[in-house]
C-alpha positions in Angstrom: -55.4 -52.2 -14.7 -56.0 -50.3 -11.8 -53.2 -52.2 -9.8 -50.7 -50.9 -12.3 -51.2 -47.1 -12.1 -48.8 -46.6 -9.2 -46.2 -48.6 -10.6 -46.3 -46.1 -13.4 -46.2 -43.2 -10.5 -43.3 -44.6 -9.0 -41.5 -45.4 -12.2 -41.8 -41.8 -13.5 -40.8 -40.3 -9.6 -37.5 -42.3 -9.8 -36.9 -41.3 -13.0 -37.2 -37.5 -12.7 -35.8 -37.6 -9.3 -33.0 -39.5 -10.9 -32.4 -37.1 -13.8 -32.7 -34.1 -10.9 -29.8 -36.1 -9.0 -27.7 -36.5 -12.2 -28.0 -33.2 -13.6 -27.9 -31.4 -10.1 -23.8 -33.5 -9.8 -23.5 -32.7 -13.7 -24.5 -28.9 -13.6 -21.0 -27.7 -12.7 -19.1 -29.1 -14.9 -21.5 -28.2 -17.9 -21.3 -24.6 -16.1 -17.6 -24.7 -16.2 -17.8 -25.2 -19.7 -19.8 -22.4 -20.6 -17.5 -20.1 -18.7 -14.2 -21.2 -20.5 -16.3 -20.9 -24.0 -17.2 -17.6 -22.5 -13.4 -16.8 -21.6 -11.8 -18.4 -24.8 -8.8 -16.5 -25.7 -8.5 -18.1 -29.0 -8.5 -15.5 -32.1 -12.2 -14.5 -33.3 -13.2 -14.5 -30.1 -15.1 -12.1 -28.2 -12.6 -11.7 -25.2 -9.8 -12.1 -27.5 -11.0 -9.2 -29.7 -11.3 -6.7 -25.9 -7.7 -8.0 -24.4 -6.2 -6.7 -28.3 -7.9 -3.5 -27.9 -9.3 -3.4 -24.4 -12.5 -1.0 -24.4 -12.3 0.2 -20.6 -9.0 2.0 -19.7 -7.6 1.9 -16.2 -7.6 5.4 -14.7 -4.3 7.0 -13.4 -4.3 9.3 -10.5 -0.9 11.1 -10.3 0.7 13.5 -8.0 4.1 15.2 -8.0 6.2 17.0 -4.7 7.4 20.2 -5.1 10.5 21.5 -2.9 9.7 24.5 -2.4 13.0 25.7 0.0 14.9 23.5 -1.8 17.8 26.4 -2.9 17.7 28.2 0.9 17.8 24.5 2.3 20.7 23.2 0.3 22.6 26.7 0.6 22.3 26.0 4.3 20.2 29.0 5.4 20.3 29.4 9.4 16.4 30.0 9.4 15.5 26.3 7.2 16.1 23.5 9.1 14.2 20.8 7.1 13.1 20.7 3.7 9.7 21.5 2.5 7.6 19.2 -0.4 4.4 20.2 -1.3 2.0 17.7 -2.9 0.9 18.8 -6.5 -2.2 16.8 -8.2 -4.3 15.0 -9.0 -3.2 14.3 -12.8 -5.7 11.8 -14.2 -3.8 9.9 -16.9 -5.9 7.1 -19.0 -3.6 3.9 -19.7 -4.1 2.4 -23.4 -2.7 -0.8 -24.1 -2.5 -2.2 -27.8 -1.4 -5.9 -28.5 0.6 -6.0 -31.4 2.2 -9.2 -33.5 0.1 -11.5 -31.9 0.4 -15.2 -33.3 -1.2 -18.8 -31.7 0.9 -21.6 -31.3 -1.9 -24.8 -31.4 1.2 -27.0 -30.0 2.1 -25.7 -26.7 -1.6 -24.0 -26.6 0.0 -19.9 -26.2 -0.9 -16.6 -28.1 2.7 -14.7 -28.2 2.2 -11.4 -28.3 3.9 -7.4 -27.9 2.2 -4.7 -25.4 2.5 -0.7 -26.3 1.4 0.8 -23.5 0.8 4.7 -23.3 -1.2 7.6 -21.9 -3.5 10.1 -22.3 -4.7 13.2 -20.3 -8.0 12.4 -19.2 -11.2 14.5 -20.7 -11.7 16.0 -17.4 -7.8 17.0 -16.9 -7.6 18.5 -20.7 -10.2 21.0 -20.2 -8.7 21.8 -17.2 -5.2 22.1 -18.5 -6.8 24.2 -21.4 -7.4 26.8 -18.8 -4.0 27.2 -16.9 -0.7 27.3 -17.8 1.3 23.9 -17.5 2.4 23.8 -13.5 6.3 23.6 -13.0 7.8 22.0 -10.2 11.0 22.1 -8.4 12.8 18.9 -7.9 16.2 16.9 -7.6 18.5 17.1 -10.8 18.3 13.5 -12.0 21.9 14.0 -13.8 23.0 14.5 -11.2 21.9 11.9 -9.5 22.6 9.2 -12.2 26.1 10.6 -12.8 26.5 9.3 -9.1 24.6 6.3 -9.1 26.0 4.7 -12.4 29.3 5.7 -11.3 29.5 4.6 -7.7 31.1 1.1 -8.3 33.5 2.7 -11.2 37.3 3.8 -10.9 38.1 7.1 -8.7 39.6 8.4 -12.4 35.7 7.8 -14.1 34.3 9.6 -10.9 36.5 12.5 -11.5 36.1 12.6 -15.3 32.1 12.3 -14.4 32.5 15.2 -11.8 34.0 17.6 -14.4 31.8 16.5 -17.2 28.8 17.9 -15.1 30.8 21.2 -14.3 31.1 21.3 -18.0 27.5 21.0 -18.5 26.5 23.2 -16.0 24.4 21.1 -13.4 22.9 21.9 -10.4 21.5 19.8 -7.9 17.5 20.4 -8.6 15.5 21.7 -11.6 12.8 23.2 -12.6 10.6 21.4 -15.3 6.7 21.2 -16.3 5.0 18.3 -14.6 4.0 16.9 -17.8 7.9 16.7 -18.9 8.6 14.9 -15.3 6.2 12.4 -15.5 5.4 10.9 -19.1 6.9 13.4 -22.1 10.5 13.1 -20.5 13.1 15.9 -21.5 16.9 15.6 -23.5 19.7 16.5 -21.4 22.7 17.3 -23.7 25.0 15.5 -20.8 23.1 12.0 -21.1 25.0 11.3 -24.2 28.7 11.3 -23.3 28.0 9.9 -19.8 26.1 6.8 -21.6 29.7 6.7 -23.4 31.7 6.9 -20.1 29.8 4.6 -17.8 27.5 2.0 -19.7 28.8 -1.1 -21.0 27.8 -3.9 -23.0 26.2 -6.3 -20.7 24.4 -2.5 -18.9 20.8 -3.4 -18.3 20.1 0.2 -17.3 17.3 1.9 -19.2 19.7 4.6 -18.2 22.3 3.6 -21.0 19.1 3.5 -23.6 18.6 6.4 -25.7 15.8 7.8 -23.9 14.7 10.7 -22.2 14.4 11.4 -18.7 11.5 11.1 -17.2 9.5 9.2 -14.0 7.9 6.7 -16.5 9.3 5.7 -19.6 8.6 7.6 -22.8 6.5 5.0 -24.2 3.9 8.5 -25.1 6.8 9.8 -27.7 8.2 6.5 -29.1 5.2 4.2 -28.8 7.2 1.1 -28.5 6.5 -2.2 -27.9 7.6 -4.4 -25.3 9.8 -7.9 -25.2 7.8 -10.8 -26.7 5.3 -12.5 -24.1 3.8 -15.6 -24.8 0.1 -16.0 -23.0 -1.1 -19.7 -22.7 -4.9 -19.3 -23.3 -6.0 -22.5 -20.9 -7.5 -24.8 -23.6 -5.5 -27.7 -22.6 -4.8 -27.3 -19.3 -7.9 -24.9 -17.6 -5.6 -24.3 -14.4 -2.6 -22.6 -16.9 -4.8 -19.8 -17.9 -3.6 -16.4 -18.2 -0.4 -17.7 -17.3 2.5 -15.6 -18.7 5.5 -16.5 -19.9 9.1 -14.8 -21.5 9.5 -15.7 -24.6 13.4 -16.9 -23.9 12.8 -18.1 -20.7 15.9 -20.7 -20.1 15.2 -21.8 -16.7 12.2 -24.0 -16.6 10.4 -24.6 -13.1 9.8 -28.0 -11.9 7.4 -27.4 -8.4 6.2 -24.2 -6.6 9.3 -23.5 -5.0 10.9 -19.8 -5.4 11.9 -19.0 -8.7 15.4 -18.6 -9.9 16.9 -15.1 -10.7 17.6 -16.9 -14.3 14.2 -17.8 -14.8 11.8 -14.9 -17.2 8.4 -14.6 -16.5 6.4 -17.4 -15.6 3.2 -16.3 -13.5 0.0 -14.4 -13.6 0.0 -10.8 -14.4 -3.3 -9.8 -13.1 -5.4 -9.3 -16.3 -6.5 -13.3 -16.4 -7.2 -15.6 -14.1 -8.2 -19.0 -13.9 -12.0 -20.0 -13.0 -12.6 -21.8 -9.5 -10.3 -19.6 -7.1 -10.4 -20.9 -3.8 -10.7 -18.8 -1.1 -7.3 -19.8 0.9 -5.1 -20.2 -1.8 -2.5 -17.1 -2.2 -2.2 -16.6 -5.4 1.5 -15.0 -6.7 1.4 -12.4 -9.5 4.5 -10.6 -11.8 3.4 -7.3 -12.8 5.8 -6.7 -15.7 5.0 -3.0 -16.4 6.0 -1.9 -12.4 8.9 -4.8 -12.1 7.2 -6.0 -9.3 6.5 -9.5 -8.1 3.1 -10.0 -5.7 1.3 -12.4 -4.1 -2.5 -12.0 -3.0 -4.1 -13.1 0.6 -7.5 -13.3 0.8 -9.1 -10.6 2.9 -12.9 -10.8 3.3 -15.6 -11.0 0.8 -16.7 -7.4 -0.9 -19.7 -6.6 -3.4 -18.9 -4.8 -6.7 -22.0 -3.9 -8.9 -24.2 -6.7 -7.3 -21.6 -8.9 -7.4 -19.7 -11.2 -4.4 -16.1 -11.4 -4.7 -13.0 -12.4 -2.7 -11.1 -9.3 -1.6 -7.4 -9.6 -1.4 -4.7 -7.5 -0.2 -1.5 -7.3 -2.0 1.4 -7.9 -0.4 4.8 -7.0 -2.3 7.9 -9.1 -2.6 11.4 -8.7 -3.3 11.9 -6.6 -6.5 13.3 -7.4 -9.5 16.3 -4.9 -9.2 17.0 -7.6 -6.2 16.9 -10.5 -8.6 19.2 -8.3 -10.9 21.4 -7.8 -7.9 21.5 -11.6 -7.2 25.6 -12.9 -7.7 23.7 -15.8 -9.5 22.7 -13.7 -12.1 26.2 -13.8 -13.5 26.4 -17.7 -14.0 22.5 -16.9 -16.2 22.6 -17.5 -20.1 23.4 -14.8 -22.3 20.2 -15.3 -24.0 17.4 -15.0 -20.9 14.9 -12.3 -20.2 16.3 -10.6 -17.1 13.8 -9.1 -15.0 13.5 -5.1 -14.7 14.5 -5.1 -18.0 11.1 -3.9 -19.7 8.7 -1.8 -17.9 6.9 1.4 -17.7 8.3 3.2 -14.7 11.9 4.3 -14.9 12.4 2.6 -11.2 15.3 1.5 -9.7 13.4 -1.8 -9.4 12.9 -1.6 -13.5 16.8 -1.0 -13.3 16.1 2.7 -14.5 17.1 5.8 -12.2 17.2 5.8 -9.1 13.7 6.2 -7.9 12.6 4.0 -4.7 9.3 3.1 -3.7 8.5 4.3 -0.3 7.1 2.8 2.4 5.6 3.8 6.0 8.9 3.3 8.1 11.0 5.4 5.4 7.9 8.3 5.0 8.4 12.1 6.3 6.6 14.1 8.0 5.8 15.9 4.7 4.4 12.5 2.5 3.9 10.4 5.5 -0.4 11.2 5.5 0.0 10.0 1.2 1.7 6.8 2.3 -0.8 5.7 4.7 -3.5 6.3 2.8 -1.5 4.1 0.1 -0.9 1.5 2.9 -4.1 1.8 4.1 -5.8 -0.7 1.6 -4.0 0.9 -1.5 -2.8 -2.4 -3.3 -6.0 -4.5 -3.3 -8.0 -7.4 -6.3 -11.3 -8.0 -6.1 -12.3 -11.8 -8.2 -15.0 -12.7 -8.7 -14.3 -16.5 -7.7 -16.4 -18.9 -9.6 -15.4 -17.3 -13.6 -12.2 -15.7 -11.8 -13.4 -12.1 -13.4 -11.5 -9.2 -12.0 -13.8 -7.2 -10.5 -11.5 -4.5 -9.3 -8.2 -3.8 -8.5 -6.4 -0.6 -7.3 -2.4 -0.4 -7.5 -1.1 2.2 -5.2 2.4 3.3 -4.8 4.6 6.2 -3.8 8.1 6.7 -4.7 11.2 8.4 -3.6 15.3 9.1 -4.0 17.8 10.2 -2.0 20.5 12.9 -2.4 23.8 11.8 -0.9 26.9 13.2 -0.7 29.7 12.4 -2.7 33.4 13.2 -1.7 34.7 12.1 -5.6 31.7 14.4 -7.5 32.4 17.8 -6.8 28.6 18.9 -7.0 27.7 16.6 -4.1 30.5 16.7 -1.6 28.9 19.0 0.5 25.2 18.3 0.7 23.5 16.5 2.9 21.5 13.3 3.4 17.7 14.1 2.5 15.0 11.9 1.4 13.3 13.5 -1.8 9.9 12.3 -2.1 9.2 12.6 -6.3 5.9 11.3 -7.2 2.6 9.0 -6.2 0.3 7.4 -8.3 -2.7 5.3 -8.0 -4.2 2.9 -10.6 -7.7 2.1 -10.3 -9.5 -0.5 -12.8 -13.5 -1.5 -12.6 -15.2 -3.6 -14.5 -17.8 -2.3 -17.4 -21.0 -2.2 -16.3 -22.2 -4.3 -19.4 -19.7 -6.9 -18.5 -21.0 -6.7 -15.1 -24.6 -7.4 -16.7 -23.1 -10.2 -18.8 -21.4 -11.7 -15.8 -24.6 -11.5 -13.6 -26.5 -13.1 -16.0 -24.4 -16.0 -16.2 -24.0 -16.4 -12.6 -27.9 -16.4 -12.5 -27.9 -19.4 -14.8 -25.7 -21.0 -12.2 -28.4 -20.6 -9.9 -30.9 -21.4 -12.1 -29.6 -24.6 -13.2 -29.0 -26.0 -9.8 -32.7 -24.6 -8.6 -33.8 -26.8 -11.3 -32.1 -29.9 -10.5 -33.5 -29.4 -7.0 -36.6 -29.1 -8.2 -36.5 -32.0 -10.2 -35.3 -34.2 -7.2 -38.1 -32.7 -5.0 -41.1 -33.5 -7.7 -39.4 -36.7 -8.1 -39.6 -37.8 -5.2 -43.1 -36.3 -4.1 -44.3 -38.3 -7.4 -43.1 -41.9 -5.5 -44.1 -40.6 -2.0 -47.8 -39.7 -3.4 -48.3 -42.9 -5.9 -46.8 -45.4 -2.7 -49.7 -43.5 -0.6 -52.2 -44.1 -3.6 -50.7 -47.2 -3.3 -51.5 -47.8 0.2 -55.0 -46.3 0.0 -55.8 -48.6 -2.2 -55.1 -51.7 -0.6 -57.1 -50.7 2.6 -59.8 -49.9 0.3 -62.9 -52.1 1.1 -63.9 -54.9 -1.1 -67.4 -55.8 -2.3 -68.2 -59.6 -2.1 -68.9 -61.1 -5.6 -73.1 -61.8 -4.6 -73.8 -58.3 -3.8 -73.1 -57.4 -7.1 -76.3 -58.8 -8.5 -79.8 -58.8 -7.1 -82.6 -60.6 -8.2 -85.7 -58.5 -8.7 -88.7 -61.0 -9.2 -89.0 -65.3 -9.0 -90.2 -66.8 -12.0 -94.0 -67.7 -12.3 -94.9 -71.8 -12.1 -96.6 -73.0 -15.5 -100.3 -73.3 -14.0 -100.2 -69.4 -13.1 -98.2 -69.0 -16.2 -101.2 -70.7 -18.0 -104.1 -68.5 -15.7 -102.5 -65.4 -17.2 -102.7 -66.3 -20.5 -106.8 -67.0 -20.7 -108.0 -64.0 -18.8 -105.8 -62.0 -21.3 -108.2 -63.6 -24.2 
């Protein structure tokens, strides 16, 4: 019996250190399936519930540039020799986003969907607004300046006819408007209507030729519309799709990872998901629908956010989509697909709106050129957390600008000269909750946990074989008793005549 007990040691060593081994291999992918449970999309969710009405806002920091010489300046006064822009702001703005007419499509494994996306003034910026008057600025005329851009590529005769249409109307080369007008609530000109007559067409992309007001970012606060119809693939098929974005006409479909075609809608991540397992080298490209913007992130270094250890990456832009509108091959694209720029929140040139430019170091003046470096400076930044592929944080920075040109066939510009107006900066700045933080801590600890375990259970597995082998050993160089020492005899037997001597003295 006692030659059996270490077989039994061993037996139950290899065993646990087996099932360590197994479940320490195992432990990922059962991990990886908690987290896509954990990031289902799929309605009655939990996440699905927060991405239809998201509970943590993005913050918007604004600021606006007045001129503040810009009459003396432009009336060439001998004592201004360079215009002046003074930097107005902060305006904190919170961005709400509803998800309207959302339906799942179990075939191709999408949730197609509409974003309204609008803003409110902050708490913190109400009560201050409560106490001031609303500040006006000073800035170009953008009538002007559309009259002119719109009209550029058009007949000398529609130039003239624009020229006296803005005599007509009285224009001027800047205004003077609140900043809330400027920026979100937009303002009616009574000239915008018979110059959308004059100079749009049918096939006009231009949020310019929409019945809209004017304003830096569209007026999405007054009309509260929604945007074209996306179509979100929600990763239950195919993990390594998730969060992937799509137009809902998209023609053009792409067959590799080459550059996409100018006919092709979106078709990429837009920043909000991301799929789980990011490695560390792999850029990653991203659309960015609302700015018209098309990205792609490089890992950086690694950064901490609320206990957390993500990869950092800095954003570097690429070729707008008012270049892929521009494209000649845009001409030979269907009737029928999305064109990029189309949709978007800021009235940009590179949304196809007005004429507004984003800026950039080797453009900056003297008088924006400290806001642009500190945008350049680490502005446009992700943090992911890469194991659940959680967005951490991410900051959007960007600065924008126009320029007023002359104009020999618009009799308002032929005489002024070549500036670069600075208009307006912004930075958008995202965290994640801290009880999502919590959440996702939690469940990064049962990573931890689980493979601590299986390690454990490989170690005790095999100290179990190592100590039984030892018992094992021990008791083979035990020594062994011979058979005779067992027993010992403890008195001979008496002969029958002393046998028979014992017997009569006892009587």
């Amino acid at each position: 019996m006692r030659c059996c007990r270490w077989y039994l040691g061993v037996g139950l060593g290899l065993g646990t250190a087996a099932t360590g081994f197994i479940f320490l291999f195992a432990w990922r992918d059962i991990f990886d399936i908690l987290v896509s449970e954990e990031k289902s999309l799929l309605p009655g969710t939990a996440l699905y519930k927060e991405w239809r009405r998201p509970p943590m806002r993005p913050t918007w920091q604004m600021y606006v540039y007045n001129w503040s010489n810009a009459q003396a300046f432009l009336e060439h006064a001998p004592e201004v020799n360079a215009p002046n822009f003074e930097e107005f702001g902060p305006y904190e703005y919170d961005e709400i986003t509803e998800v309207v007419d959302v339906k799942f499509h179990q075939a191709n494994d999408t949730l197609s969907y509409r974003k309204r996306t609008f803003f409110r003034r902050s708490a913190l910026q109400t009560a201050r607004n409560s106490e001031s008057k609303p500040e006006e600025i000073t800035t170009v005329n953008f009538v002007a300046l559309l009259a002119s851009h719109l009209g550029r590529r058009m007949d000398y005769s529609v130039q003239r006819e624009l020229s006296f249409m803005m005599h007509n109307f009285h224009q001027n080369l800047t205004v003077t408007r609140p900043v809330g007008q400027l920026l979100l609530a937009g303002y009616r000109e009574p000239m915008m209507d018979p110059m959308r007559k004059l100079v749009c067409t049918n096939k006009s992309h231009s949020t310019a030729c929409q019945d809209e007001r004017l304003a830096y970012f569209r007026t999405f606060n007054v009309s509260r519309r929604a945007s074209e119809l996306y179509s979100l693939n929600v990763g239950s098929k195919d993990p390594a799709k998730y969060g992937t974005v799509r137009s809902w006409s998209r023609t053009a479909a792409r067959s590799g990872p080459e550059e996409s075609h100018s006919c092709d809608g979106l078709d990429d991540l837009t920043g909000e998901f991301f799929p789980s397992r990011i490695e560390r080298g792999a850029a990653i490209r991203l659309v960015l629908p609302e700015l018209c913007r098309r990205l792609t992130l490089e890992f950086d270094r690694e950064q901490s956010v609320e206990g957390i250890v993500g990869y950092r990456y800095q954003v570097r832009p690429v070729r707008p989509f008012s270049a892929e509108l521009a494209d000649p091959g845009m001409e030979r694209c269907p009737h029928a697909s999305i064109r990029l720029g189309r949709y978007g929140i800021l009235n940009s040139n590179e949304c196809h709106g007005l004429p507004l430019y984003e800026s950039d170091l080797a453009n900056a003046s003297a008088s924006d050129q400290h806001s642009t470096a500190t945008l350049s400076g680490g502005g446009l930044y992700y943090v992911l957390e890469p194991v659940t592929g959680s967005v951490l944080e991410s900051n959007l920075a960007l600065a924008y600008h126009t320029f007023l040109r002359p104009n020999e066939h618009i009799a308002l510009l032929q005489s002024v000269p070549l500036v670069r107006v600075p208009l307006f900066r912004f930075t958008r700045f995202h965290r994640l909750s801290d009880a999502k933080a919590a959440k996702l801590r939690q469940l990064l600890h049962l990573l931890d946990v689980g493979h601590q375990l299986a390690l454990a259970g490989c170690v005790v597995g095999a100290a179990i074989v190592i100590l039984s082998a030892l018992y094992a050993c021990w008791e083979a160089r035990k020594p062994r008793k011979a058979h005779n020492d067992e027993y010992r005899i403890i008195g001979t037997q008496l002969s029958n005549e002393a046998r028979e001597d014992h017997l009569l003295k006892s009587f």
